[in-house]
C-alpha positions in Angstrom: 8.0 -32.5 38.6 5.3 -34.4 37.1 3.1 -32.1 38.9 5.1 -29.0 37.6 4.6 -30.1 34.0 1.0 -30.7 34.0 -0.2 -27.5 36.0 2.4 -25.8 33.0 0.4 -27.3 30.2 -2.9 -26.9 31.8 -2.0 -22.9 32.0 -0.6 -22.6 28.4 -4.3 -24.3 27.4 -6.1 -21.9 29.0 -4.1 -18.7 27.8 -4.2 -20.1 24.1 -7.6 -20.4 24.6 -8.2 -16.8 26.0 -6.1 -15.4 23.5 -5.6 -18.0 20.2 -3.3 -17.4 17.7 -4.0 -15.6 14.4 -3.3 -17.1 11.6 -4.8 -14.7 8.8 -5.1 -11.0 8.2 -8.8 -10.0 8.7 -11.2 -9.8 5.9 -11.3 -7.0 5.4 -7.5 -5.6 5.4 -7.2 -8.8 3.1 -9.7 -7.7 0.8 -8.3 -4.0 1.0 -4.9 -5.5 0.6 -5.6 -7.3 -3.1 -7.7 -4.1 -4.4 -5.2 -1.5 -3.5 -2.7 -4.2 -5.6 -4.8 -3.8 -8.4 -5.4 0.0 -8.1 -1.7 0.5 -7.6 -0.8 -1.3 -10.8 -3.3 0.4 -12.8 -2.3 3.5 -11.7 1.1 3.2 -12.7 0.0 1.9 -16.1 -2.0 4.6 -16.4 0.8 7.3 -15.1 3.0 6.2 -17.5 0.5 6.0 -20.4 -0.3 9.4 -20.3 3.3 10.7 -19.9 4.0 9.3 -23.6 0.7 9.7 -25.6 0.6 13.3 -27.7 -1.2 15.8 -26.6 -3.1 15.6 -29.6 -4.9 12.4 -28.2 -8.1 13.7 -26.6 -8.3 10.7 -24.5 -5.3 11.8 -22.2 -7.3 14.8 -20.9 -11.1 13.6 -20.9 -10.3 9.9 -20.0 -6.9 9.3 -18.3 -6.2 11.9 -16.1 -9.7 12.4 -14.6 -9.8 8.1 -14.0 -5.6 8.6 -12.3 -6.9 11.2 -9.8 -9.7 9.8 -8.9 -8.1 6.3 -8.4 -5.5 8.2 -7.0 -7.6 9.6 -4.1 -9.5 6.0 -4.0 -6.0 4.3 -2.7 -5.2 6.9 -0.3 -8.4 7.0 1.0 -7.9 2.7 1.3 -4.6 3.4 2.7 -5.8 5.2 5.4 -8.8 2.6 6.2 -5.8 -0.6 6.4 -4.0 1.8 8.8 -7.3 2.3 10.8 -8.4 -1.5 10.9 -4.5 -2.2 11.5 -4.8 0.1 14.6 -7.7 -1.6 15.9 -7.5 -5.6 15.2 -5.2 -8.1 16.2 -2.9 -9.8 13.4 -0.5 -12.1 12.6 2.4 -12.3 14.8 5.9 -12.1 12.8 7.4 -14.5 10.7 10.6 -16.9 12.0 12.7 -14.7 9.6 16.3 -14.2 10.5 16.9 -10.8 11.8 18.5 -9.1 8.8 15.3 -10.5 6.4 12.6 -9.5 8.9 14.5 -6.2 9.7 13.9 -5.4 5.5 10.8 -6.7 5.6 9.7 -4.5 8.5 11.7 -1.4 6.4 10.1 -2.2 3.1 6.1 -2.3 4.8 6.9 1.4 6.6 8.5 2.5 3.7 5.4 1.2 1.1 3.0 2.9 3.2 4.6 6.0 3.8 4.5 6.2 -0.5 0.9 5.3 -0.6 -0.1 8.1 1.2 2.6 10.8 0.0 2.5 9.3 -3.8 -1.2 10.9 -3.9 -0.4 13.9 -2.3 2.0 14.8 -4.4 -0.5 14.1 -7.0 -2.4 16.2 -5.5 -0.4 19.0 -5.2 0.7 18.9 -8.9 -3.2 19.4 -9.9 -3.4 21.6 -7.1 -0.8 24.1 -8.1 -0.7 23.8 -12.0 -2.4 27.1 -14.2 -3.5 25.3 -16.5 -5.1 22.4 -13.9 -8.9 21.7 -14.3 -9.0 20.7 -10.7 -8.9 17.0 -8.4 -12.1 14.8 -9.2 -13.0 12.0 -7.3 -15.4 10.2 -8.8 -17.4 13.5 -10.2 -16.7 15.1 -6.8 -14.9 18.4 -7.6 -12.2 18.4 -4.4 -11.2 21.9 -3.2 -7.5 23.1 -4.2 -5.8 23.8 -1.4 -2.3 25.3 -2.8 -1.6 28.4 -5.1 -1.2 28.5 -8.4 2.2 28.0 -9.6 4.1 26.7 -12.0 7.4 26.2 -10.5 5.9 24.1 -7.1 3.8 22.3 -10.0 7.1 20.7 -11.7 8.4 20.1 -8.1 5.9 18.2 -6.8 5.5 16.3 -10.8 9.2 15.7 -10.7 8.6 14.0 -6.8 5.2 12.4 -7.7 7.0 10.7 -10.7 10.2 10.0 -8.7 8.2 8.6 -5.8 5.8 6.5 -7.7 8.3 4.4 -9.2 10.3 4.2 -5.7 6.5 2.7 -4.8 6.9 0.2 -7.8 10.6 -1.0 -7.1 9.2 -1.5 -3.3 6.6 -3.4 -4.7 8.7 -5.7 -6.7 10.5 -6.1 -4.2 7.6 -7.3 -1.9 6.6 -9.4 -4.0 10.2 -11.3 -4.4 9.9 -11.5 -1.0 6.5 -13.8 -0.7 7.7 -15.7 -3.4 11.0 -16.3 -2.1 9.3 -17.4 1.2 6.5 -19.6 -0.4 9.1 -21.5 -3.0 12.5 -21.3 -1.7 12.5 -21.1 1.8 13.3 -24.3 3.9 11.0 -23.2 7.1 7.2 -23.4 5.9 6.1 -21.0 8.6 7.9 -18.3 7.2 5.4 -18.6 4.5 3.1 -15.6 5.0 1.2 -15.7 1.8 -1.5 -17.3 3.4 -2.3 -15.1 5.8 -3.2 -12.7 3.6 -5.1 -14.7 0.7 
Protein backbone atom coordinates (compact mmCIF):
# COMPACT_ATOMS: atom_id res chain seq x y z
CA UNK A 1 0.00 0.00 0.00
CA UNK A 2 2.97 1.92 0.89
CA UNK A 3 4.10 1.27 -2.46
CA UNK A 4 0.70 2.39 -3.96
CA UNK A 5 0.91 5.69 -2.24
CA UNK A 6 4.26 6.64 -3.26
CA UNK A 7 4.19 5.65 -7.06
CA UNK A 8 0.61 7.98 -6.63
CA UNK A 9 2.49 11.00 -5.41
CA UNK A 10 5.43 10.47 -7.60
CA UNK A 11 2.80 10.63 -10.75
CA UNK A 12 0.81 13.73 -9.41
CA UNK A 13 4.63 15.44 -9.19
CA UNK A 14 5.31 14.84 -12.53
CA UNK A 15 1.85 15.83 -14.07
CA UNK A 16 1.85 19.21 -11.89
CA UNK A 17 5.05 19.69 -13.17
CA UNK A 18 4.12 19.12 -16.99
CA UNK A 19 1.21 21.08 -16.63
CA UNK A 20 1.35 23.62 -13.30
CA UNK A 21 -1.48 25.38 -12.17
CA UNK A 22 -2.31 28.96 -13.13
CA UNK A 23 -2.78 31.15 -10.78
CA UNK A 24 -3.13 34.57 -12.75
CA UNK A 25 -4.73 35.83 -15.87
CA UNK A 26 -1.88 36.61 -18.43
CA UNK A 27 -0.45 40.05 -18.85
CA UNK A 28 -1.79 40.98 -21.22
CA UNK A 29 -5.72 39.98 -20.79
CA UNK A 30 -4.93 41.63 -17.29
CA UNK A 31 -3.71 44.66 -18.67
CA UNK A 32 -6.62 44.65 -21.34
CA UNK A 33 -8.95 43.80 -18.51
CA UNK A 34 -8.28 47.15 -16.29
CA UNK A 35 -8.23 49.56 -19.56
CA UNK A 36 -11.36 48.31 -21.03
CA UNK A 37 -12.67 49.19 -17.07
CA UNK A 38 -11.58 52.53 -17.59
CA UNK A 39 -12.83 52.99 -21.16
CA UNK A 40 -16.14 51.52 -20.25
CA UNK A 41 -16.68 54.00 -17.39
CA UNK A 42 -15.71 56.86 -19.35
CA UNK A 43 -17.81 55.96 -22.01
CA UNK A 44 -20.83 55.90 -19.99
CA UNK A 45 -19.95 59.21 -18.43
CA UNK A 46 -19.52 60.50 -21.49
CA UNK A 47 -22.93 58.89 -23.11
CA UNK A 48 -24.71 60.29 -20.54
CA UNK A 49 -23.11 63.74 -20.66
CA UNK A 50 -24.01 64.41 -23.92
CA UNK A 51 -27.58 63.14 -23.74
CA UNK A 52 -28.27 66.24 -21.20
CA UNK A 53 -25.98 69.11 -22.36
CA UNK A 54 -28.03 71.73 -24.90
CA UNK A 55 -27.49 71.61 -28.18
CA UNK A 56 -26.24 74.96 -28.01
CA UNK A 57 -22.92 73.66 -26.31
CA UNK A 58 -20.52 73.32 -29.20
CA UNK A 59 -18.51 70.89 -27.19
CA UNK A 60 -21.14 68.05 -27.60
CA UNK A 61 -20.59 67.88 -31.37
CA UNK A 62 -16.79 68.82 -31.84
CA UNK A 63 -15.58 67.20 -28.61
CA UNK A 64 -17.84 64.47 -27.14
CA UNK A 65 -19.19 62.56 -29.70
CA UNK A 66 -16.14 62.28 -31.96
CA UNK A 67 -13.97 61.13 -28.46
CA UNK A 68 -17.51 58.35 -27.62
CA UNK A 69 -17.12 56.76 -31.06
CA UNK A 70 -13.86 56.50 -31.24
CA UNK A 71 -13.43 54.99 -27.71
CA UNK A 72 -16.39 53.20 -28.62
CA UNK A 73 -14.58 51.32 -31.53
CA UNK A 74 -11.23 51.20 -29.19
CA UNK A 75 -13.21 48.74 -26.63
CA UNK A 76 -14.73 46.59 -29.23
CA UNK A 77 -11.74 46.31 -30.99
CA UNK A 78 -10.11 45.28 -27.09
CA UNK A 79 -12.97 43.04 -26.78
CA UNK A 80 -12.28 41.13 -29.47
CA UNK A 81 -8.28 40.86 -28.70
CA UNK A 82 -9.32 39.32 -24.80
CA UNK A 83 -11.58 36.93 -26.71
CA UNK A 84 -8.59 36.05 -29.08
CA UNK A 85 -5.85 35.70 -26.23
CA UNK A 86 -8.73 33.89 -24.17
CA UNK A 87 -8.93 31.42 -27.15
CA UNK A 88 -5.39 30.80 -27.22
CA UNK A 89 -3.86 30.73 -23.52
CA UNK A 90 -4.50 28.77 -20.63
CA UNK A 91 -6.19 30.41 -17.47
CA UNK A 92 -7.31 30.14 -14.28
CA UNK A 93 -9.27 27.19 -13.50
CA UNK A 94 -12.78 28.11 -11.63
CA UNK A 95 -13.38 29.18 -8.36
CA UNK A 96 -14.74 26.70 -5.32
CA UNK A 97 -18.09 28.65 -5.72
CA UNK A 98 -21.24 26.87 -4.93
CA UNK A 99 -23.03 26.00 -7.95
CA UNK A 100 -25.80 28.61 -7.97
CA UNK A 101 -22.86 31.55 -7.49
CA UNK A 102 -20.53 30.14 -10.06
CA UNK A 103 -23.54 29.39 -12.41
CA UNK A 104 -24.25 33.58 -12.18
CA UNK A 105 -20.95 34.28 -12.40
CA UNK A 106 -20.43 32.19 -15.57
CA UNK A 107 -24.03 34.06 -16.82
CA UNK A 108 -22.89 37.45 -15.88
CA UNK A 109 -19.11 37.08 -17.88
CA UNK A 110 -21.16 35.72 -21.27
CA UNK A 111 -23.68 38.12 -20.82
CA UNK A 112 -20.87 41.25 -20.24
CA UNK A 113 -19.17 40.28 -23.29
CA UNK A 114 -21.91 39.76 -25.53
CA UNK A 115 -22.80 43.82 -24.54
CA UNK A 116 -19.23 44.82 -25.23
CA UNK A 117 -19.33 43.85 -28.57
CA UNK A 118 -23.23 44.63 -29.44
CA UNK A 119 -23.12 47.99 -27.12
CA UNK A 120 -20.75 49.41 -30.09
CA UNK A 121 -22.52 48.18 -32.76
CA UNK A 122 -25.39 49.55 -31.97
CA UNK A 123 -23.46 52.64 -31.70
CA UNK A 124 -22.49 52.09 -34.77
CA UNK A 125 -25.42 51.68 -36.41
CA UNK A 126 -27.12 54.83 -34.84
CA UNK A 127 -24.13 57.00 -36.63
CA UNK A 128 -24.48 54.73 -39.38
CA UNK A 129 -28.07 55.35 -40.26
CA UNK A 130 -28.78 58.90 -38.88
CA UNK A 131 -29.34 62.01 -41.86
CA UNK A 132 -28.00 64.23 -40.14
CA UNK A 133 -24.72 61.73 -38.98
CA UNK A 134 -21.12 63.14 -39.82
CA UNK A 135 -19.87 59.65 -39.99
CA UNK A 136 -17.78 56.86 -37.36
CA UNK A 137 -14.21 58.24 -36.48
CA UNK A 138 -11.73 56.34 -35.01
CA UNK A 139 -9.10 58.17 -33.94
CA UNK A 140 -9.20 60.62 -37.31
CA UNK A 141 -9.91 57.36 -39.34
CA UNK A 142 -13.18 58.10 -41.21
CA UNK A 143 -14.89 54.33 -40.94
CA UNK A 144 -17.13 53.45 -43.96
CA UNK A 145 -21.03 53.43 -43.17
CA UNK A 146 -22.34 50.37 -43.89
CA UNK A 147 -26.31 50.89 -43.33
CA UNK A 148 -28.84 53.39 -45.13
CA UNK A 149 -29.80 56.38 -44.15
CA UNK A 150 -32.80 56.46 -42.01
CA UNK A 151 -34.31 57.89 -39.41
CA UNK A 152 -36.54 55.46 -38.03
CA UNK A 153 -33.66 52.36 -37.74
CA UNK A 154 -31.55 55.39 -36.23
CA UNK A 155 -33.93 55.85 -33.04
CA UNK A 156 -34.15 52.00 -32.99
CA UNK A 157 -30.79 51.15 -32.68
CA UNK A 158 -30.33 54.77 -30.16
CA UNK A 159 -33.24 53.50 -28.10
CA UNK A 160 -31.15 49.71 -27.89
CA UNK A 161 -27.70 51.30 -27.69
CA UNK A 162 -29.02 53.42 -24.59
CA UNK A 163 -31.04 50.43 -23.27
CA UNK A 164 -28.09 48.07 -23.69
CA UNK A 165 -25.44 50.30 -22.30
CA UNK A 166 -26.91 50.64 -19.04
CA UNK A 167 -27.86 46.74 -19.02
CA UNK A 168 -23.67 46.75 -19.54
CA UNK A 169 -23.47 49.07 -16.35
CA UNK A 170 -25.94 47.12 -14.00
CA UNK A 171 -23.70 43.87 -15.13
CA UNK A 172 -20.88 45.66 -14.24
CA UNK A 173 -21.97 46.57 -10.82
CA UNK A 174 -22.89 43.61 -10.37
CA UNK A 175 -19.33 42.15 -11.19
CA UNK A 176 -17.90 44.09 -9.20
CA UNK A 177 -20.17 43.12 -5.96
CA UNK A 178 -19.22 39.99 -6.75
CA UNK A 179 -15.17 40.37 -6.29
CA UNK A 180 -15.79 42.26 -3.41
CA UNK A 181 -18.13 39.97 -1.81
CA UNK A 182 -15.46 37.21 -2.55
CA UNK A 183 -12.34 39.21 -1.31
CA UNK A 184 -14.21 40.53 2.14
CA UNK A 185 -17.01 38.40 3.03
CA UNK A 186 -16.38 35.13 1.89
CA UNK A 187 -15.12 32.38 4.40
CA UNK A 188 -13.11 30.22 1.61
CA UNK A 189 -9.92 32.49 0.61
CA UNK A 190 -9.63 30.56 -2.73
CA UNK A 191 -12.72 31.79 -3.96
CA UNK A 192 -10.95 35.06 -3.96
CA UNK A 193 -10.27 35.69 -7.69
CA UNK A 194 -9.22 39.23 -7.50
CA UNK A 195 -5.79 38.28 -7.65
CA UNK A 196 -5.68 36.63 -10.51
CA UNK A 197 -6.47 39.31 -12.40
CA UNK A 198 -4.42 42.38 -10.67
Amino acid sequence: MCILDSFRQGAQSVIHDVHPTIDKYPAALRILHWVRALLILGLIAAGWTMTVLDEAVAARFNLLYPWHKSFGVLVFLIVLAQLAIRAMSRLPGPAPLPTQERLLSQAVHVAMYALLLIVPLMGYAMSSSFTESDGVFFFGIHLPELLPKDDDRFRLFQFLHKTLAYSLLALVTLHVAGALKHRYFDKDRRTDVLPRIV
